[in-house]
Phi, psi and omega in degrees: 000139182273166169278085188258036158271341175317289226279337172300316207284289166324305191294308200299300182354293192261041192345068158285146197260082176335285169340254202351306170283338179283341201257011170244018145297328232174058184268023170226087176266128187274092200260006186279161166233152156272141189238094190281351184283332177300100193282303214218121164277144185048016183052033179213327157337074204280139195236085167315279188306344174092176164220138202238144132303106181256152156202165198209152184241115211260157165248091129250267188271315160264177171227164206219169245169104147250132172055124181278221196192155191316154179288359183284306187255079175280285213290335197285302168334251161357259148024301247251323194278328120015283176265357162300352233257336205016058163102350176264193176253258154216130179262281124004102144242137141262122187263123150319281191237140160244006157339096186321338171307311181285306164268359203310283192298349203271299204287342190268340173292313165327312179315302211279332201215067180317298202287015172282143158249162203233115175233137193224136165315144181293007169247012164300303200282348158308294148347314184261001186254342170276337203260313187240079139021019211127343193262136175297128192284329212278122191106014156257141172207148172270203196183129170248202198272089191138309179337150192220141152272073218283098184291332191086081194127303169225152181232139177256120136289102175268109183254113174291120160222101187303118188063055162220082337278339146301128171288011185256003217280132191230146159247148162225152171281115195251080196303317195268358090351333194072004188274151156263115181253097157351289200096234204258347156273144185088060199224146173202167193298172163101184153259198206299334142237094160256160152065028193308346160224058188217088177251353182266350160286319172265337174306307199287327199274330157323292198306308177295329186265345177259307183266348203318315190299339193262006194304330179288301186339296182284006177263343184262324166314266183338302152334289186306297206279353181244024162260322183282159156291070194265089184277353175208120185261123181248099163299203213219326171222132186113170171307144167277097186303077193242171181069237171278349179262329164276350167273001155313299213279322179286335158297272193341298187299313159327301206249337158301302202278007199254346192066039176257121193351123124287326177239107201302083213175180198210134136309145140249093166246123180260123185252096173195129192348264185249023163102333161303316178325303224273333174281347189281321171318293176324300195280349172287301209289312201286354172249356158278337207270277171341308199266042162086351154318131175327281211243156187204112171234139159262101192270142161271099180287006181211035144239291169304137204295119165331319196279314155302010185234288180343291167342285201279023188248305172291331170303317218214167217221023152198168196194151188235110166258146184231120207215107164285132171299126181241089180097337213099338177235225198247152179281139203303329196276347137329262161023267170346295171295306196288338161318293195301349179282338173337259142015274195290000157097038202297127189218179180351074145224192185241150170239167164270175173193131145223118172299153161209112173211159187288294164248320203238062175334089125249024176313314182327336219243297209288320169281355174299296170327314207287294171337303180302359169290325197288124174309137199002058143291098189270117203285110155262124169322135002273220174227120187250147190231115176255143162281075196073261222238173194270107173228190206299313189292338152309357188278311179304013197239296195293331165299303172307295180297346165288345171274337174285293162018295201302303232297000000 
């Protein structure tokens, strides 16, 4: 334990700013809590693993307070936020996100600590007058893009980046540390160190299902954020990205937001009744899997969590949906998917199509529509359609599109 009459002593001496010298020991504090209890995220995510909130207590002569933390855990964050604080106040919250995981905690922090002032982008503070009911702006100011904040020690840079994921959303930047505090880039499922050296599996399934949509957005963050000197990245979710892992996570993010391979392999995705789809699908895979792909991965649209078969459509940079006829259309959990592929802005690849009806085949033609909405997506030939079940002759069909596949 130090001695910090040494160091009073030691200070008056070299007339040294005692304060100064303790709060640059520890100019970061990590104040998030996890909520390992949480099954769905955005009430729709599956969280093997829980989700954590971060927020951190930036120190020099004031203090500043990034971001709160979802209402489930309001008092232990407050608990957490207590001691660091050890008797002093805060002079700063910075609202990041007002995304409730993030703002949640701002009327009861408001409560705990009247005289902080709160600063947010203006359309944070619109947002948070929407989220909270009744609550007083007065000891709030916005902040824009450039704008600086002087700590005595640390200087905060607020860089706006709007739809990543949210449109109110600021990063900032810590010149004399080097920190990037994200908002929600770089952000990934679990809690806070789960899987600490796998940060890119969950990270990757984040990206597609939160931001996946956002891809021009997040290349102008990134733009912005590769003029600084970033030796450590603190996101909002997830682990803190310093070393080989943030220059991981900014490669990684480079070819996500860009819509580009990451990976050479072909989705197999199956939508099927009693399983004839789904044995036509298996034997596609085992003959793309013959021509050399990195990767074959097959998915059960109406088993497997969507949000991972979402992951790898994008990951990878060609895909065969396999579809049983339903009603006159596509069986909903197909459906499902290319909506959500929709959605999430799904683009420049290439796909396959095999149909399965008994009298009247069409998915191929309904899922083409949907597809044909998606920017350069390319439908490649042929298009294979079977009857009920997969049968010999059908095979010479299934040798072709793997070859188109291949090219």
């Amino acid at each position: 334990m130090r001695d910090w009459r040494f160091f009073s002593i030691f200070a008056a001496k070299f007339n040294i700013n005692l304060f100064k010298y303790i709060i640059s020991m520890k100019p970061v504090t990590y104040i998030g809590c996890d909520d390992a209890e949480l099954d769905l995220f955005e009430s729709q995510y599956e969280l093997p693993e829980g989700m954590c909130y971060n927020s951190y207590l930036l120190a020099g002569e004031k203090i500043a307070i990034m971001d709160s933390v979802d209402p489930r855990k309001t008092d232990e964050w407050l608990e957490k936020l207590a001691a660091a604080l050890e008797g002093r106040k805060p002079d700063y919250l910075i609202v990041q996100h007002m995304e409730p995981d993030h703002s949640g905690s701002i009327r009861a922090f408001r409560e705990a600590y009247p005289q902080t002032e709160i600063l947010a982008s203006e359309k944070a503070l619109l947002f948070m007058q929407q989220f909270n009911e009744g609550i007083s702006m007065e000891g709030t100011r916005a902040i824009h893009e450039g704008d600086e904040l002087d700590l005595g020690g640390l200087t905060l840079r607020f860089i706006a980046a709007p739809f990543v994921h949210w449109p109110e959303v600021m990063m900032t930047y810590v010149k004399e540390v080097k920190t990037l505090f994200s908002a929600d880039g770089f952000g990934k499922f679990g809690v806070y160190d789960a899987d600490p050296d796998d940060w890119a599996c969950e990270a990757r399934r984040y990206y597609f299902n939160i931001c996946g949509k956002y891809g021009v957005q997040v290349q102008k963050a990134l733009d912005k954020v590769k003029e600084l000197e970033v030796d450590t990245i603190c996101p909002l979710h997830g682990p803190v990205l310093e070393g080989e892992k943030r220059e991981e996570a900014m490669r990684l993010y480079t070819i996500w937001s860009a819509y580009d391979v990451e990976t050479n392999g072909v989705l197999v995705a199956h939508a099927s009744i009693h399983g004839n789809t789904a044995a036509a699908a298996n034997l596609l895979a085992e003959m793309l899997r013959a021509r050399g792909f990195e990767k074959v991965a097959v998915a059960d649209l109406c088993r497997d969590d969507m949000a991972e078969v979402i992951e790898d459509a994008f990951r990878m940079g060609r895909m065969v949906c396999c579809c049983a006829t339903y009603d006159g259309d596509i069986f909903p959990p197909m459906h499902t998917f290319l909506w959500k592929l929709q959605l999430k802005g799904y683009r420049d690849r290439k796909v396959g199509l095999l149909e399965n009806g008994t009298w009247a085949p069409v998915a191929a033609r309904k899922m083409r529509e949907i597809i044909s909405t998606m920017k350069d997506v390319e439908i490649v030939e042929p298009v294979v359609s079977i009857k009920s079940s997969l049968h010999d002759a059908d095979i010479d069909q299934l040798e072709a599109l793997a070859n188109a596949i291949s090219k």
